[in-house]
C-alpha positions as CSV (number, residue, x, y, z in Angstrom):
1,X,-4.7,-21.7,6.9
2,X,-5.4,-18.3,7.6
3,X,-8.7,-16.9,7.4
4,X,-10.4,-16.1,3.9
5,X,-12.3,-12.9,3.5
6,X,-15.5,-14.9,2.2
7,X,-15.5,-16.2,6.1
8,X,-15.7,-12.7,7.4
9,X,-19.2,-11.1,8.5
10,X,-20.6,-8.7,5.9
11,X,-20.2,-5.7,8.6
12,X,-16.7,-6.6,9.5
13,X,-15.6,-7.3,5.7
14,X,-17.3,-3.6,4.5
15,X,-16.0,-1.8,7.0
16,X,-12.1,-3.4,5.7
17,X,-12.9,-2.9,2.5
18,X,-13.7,0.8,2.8
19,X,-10.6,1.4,5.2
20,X,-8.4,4.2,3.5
21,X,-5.0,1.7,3.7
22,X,-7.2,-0.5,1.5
23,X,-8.8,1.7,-1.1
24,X,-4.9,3.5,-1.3
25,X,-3.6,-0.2,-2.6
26,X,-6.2,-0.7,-4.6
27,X,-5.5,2.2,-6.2
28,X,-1.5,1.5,-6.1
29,X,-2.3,-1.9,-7.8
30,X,-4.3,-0.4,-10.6
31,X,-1.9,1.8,-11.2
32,X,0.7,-0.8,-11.6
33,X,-1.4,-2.8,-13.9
34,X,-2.0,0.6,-15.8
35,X,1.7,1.1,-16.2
36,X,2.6,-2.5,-17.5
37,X,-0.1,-2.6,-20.1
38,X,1.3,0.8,-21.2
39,X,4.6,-0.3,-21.3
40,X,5.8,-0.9,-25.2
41,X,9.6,-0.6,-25.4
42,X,12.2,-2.4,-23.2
43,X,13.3,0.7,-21.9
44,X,9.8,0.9,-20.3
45,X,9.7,-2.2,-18.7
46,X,13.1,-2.2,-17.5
47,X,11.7,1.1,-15.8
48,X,9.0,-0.4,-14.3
49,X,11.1,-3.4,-13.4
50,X,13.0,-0.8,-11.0
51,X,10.1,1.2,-10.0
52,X,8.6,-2.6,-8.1
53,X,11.5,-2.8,-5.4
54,X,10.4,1.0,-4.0
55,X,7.1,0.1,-4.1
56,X,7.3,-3.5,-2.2
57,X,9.2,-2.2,0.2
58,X,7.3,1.0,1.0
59,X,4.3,-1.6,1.0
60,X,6.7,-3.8,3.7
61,X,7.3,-1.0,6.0
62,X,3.8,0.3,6.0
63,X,2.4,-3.6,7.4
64,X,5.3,-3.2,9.8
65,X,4.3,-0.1,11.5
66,X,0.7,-1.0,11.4
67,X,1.6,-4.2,13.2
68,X,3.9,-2.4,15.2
69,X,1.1,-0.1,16.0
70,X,-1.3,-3.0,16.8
71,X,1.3,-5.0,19.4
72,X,1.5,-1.5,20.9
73,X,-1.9,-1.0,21.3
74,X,-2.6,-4.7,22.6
75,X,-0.1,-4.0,25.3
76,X,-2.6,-1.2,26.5
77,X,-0.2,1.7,25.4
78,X,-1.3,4.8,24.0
79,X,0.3,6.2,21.1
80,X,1.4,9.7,20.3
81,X,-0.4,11.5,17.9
82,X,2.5,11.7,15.3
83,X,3.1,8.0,15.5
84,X,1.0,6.9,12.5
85,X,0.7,9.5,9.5
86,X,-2.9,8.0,7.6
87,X,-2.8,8.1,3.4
88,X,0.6,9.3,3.0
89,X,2.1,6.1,0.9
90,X,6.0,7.0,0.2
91,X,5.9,5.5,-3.7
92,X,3.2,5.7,-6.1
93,X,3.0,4.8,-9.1
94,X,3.8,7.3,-12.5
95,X,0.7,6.7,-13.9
96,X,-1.5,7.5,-10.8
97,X,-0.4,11.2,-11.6
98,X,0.0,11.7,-8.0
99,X,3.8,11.9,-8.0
100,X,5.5,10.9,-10.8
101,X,8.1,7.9,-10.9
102,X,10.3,8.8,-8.4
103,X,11.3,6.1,-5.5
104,X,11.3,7.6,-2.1
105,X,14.6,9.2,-0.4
């Protein structure tokens, strides 16, 4: 069973907590509850039904490159400086107001 967060030491678990990939999802996943609860035609949850693919797999390639990153990083290689771009998420949420309801190109 993996490890649960409540097993974690209180320095290790704030400093997780407070890590900008974390405090981004958050954000993503209020935004997402946000949008359903607004939701009040079929239209509009057909809309958001569409929106959840873009968004799961944005999520999906994000964890890959950051474990991508670590096995690099294990291995003792350096990175360049372009490999990682930090708070840049590819598909938010329309009612975040930070970029409409488009799904990335």
């Amino acid at each position: 069973m993996p490890p649960m967060l409540s097993d974690m030491p209180p320095g290790r678990l704030d400093v997780l907590i407070k890590h900008p990939f974390h405090r981004e999802t958050g954000e993503r996943l209020n935004a997402f509850i946000r949008d359903l609860r607004e939701c009040r035609t079929t239209e509009d949850y057909v809309t958001l039904q569409q929106d959840m693919p873009h968004a799961t797999l944005a999520a999906n390639d994000a964890r890959a490159e950051r474990s991508r990153v670590i096995r690099r990083l294990r291995r003792g290689q350096k990175l360049p400086a372009d490999d990682i771009v930090i708070g840049s998420p590819s598909w938010i949420p329309r009612s975040s107001g930070r970029g409409g309801n488009e799904a990335p190109a």
